[in-house]
C-alpha positions in Angstrom: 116.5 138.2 37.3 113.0 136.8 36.5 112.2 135.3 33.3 108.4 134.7 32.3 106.5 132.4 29.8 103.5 131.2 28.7 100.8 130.0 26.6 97.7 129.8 26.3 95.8 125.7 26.2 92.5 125.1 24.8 91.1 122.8 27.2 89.3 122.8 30.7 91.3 123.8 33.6 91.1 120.4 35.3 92.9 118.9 32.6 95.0 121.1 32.4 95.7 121.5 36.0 95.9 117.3 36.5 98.5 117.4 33.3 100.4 119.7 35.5 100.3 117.7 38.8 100.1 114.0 37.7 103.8 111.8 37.0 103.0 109.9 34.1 101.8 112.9 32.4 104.5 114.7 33.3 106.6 112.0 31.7 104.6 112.3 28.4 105.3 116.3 28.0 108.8 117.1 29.9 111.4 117.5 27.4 112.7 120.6 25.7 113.3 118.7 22.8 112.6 115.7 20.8 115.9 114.1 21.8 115.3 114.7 25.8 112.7 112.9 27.8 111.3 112.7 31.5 112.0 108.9 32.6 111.1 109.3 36.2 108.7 111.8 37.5 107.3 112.7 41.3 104.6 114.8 43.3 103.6 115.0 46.5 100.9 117.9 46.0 100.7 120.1 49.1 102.7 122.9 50.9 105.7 121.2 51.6 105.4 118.3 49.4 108.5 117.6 46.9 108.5 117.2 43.0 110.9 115.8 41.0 111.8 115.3 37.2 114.6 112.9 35.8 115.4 114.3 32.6 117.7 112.4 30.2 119.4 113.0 26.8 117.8 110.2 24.8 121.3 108.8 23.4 122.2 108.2 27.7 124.9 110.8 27.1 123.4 113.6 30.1 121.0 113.7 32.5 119.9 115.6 35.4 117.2 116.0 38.4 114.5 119.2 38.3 113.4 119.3 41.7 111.7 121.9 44.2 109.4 121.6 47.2 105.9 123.1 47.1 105.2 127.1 49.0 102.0 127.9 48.0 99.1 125.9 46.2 95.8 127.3 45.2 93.3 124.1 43.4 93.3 125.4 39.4 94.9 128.8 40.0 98.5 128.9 41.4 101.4 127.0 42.5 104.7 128.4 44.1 107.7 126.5 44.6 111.5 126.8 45.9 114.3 125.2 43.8 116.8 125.4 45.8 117.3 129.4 46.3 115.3 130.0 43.2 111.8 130.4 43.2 109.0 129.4 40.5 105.5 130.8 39.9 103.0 128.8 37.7 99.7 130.9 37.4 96.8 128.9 35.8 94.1 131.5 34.6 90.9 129.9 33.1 89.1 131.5 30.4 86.4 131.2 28.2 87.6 128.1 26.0 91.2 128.0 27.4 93.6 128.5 30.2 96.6 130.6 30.1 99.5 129.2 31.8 102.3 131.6 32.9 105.2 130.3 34.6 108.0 133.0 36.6 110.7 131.8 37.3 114.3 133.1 39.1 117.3 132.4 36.7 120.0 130.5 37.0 123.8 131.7 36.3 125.1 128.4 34.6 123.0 129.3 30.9 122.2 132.4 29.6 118.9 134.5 29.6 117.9 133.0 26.5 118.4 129.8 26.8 116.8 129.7 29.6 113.7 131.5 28.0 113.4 129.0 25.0 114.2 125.8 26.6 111.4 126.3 29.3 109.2 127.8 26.4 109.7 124.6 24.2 108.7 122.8 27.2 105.8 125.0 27.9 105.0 124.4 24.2 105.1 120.2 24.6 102.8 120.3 27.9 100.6 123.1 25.0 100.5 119.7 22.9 99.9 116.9 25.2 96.9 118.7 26.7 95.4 119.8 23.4 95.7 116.5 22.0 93.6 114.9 24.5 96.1 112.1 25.6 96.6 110.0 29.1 99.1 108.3 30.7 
């Protein structure tokens, strides 16, 4: 099953896009919630490159790696990825004034639909933030 999100970022795409693709802003925005956070973050932006994304309960009590290898990268417009045998779309369409950022992604069979939906939302919603507000590594 597919799940898709998005959101819509007031801001040019090349912030938006280097917000995306740059670790220590992916350490700033990476968290589902206020009690998670990215402590370690990698990319290695091309067709075969690898990303990854230590997440961490704030408290030390969880943690876990996000990571995938790079499929298909178009500059400011798309980037595909395989997570193991999952697969993630991230389309990055630029508008007048904003960029819409839609993100498809392949579930997994550990959490249900909807927690899947809202946790990648709320973290959709935090990279929303980070951008808007200007901020840099």
């Amino acid at each position: 099953m597919k799940i898709t999100i998005e959101a819509s970022i007031a801001a040019p795409i090349e912030r938006v896009w280097r917000a995306w693709t740059t670790p220590e802003d992916i350490k700033q925005w990476n968290a589902a919630s206020d009690d998670w956070h990215t402590t370690k973050a990698s990319v290695d932006l091309r067709v075969g490159g690898e990303f990854s994304s230590r997440m961490e309960a704030k408290d030390g009590s969880m943690g876990f790696d996000f990571a995938g290898t790079y499929t298909k990268l178009v500059e400011h417009r798309l980037i595909e990825c395989a997570l193991g045998d999952r697969t993630l779309q991230v389309e990055f369409s630029a508008g007048p004034g904003s960029v819409t950022v839609r993100e498809t992604f392949d579930a997994e069979t550990t959490n249900s639909e909807e927690m899947q939906r809202t946790g990648w939302q709320a973290i959709l919603s935090n990279f929303k933030k980070h951008v808007e507000s200007g901020q840099r590594a």
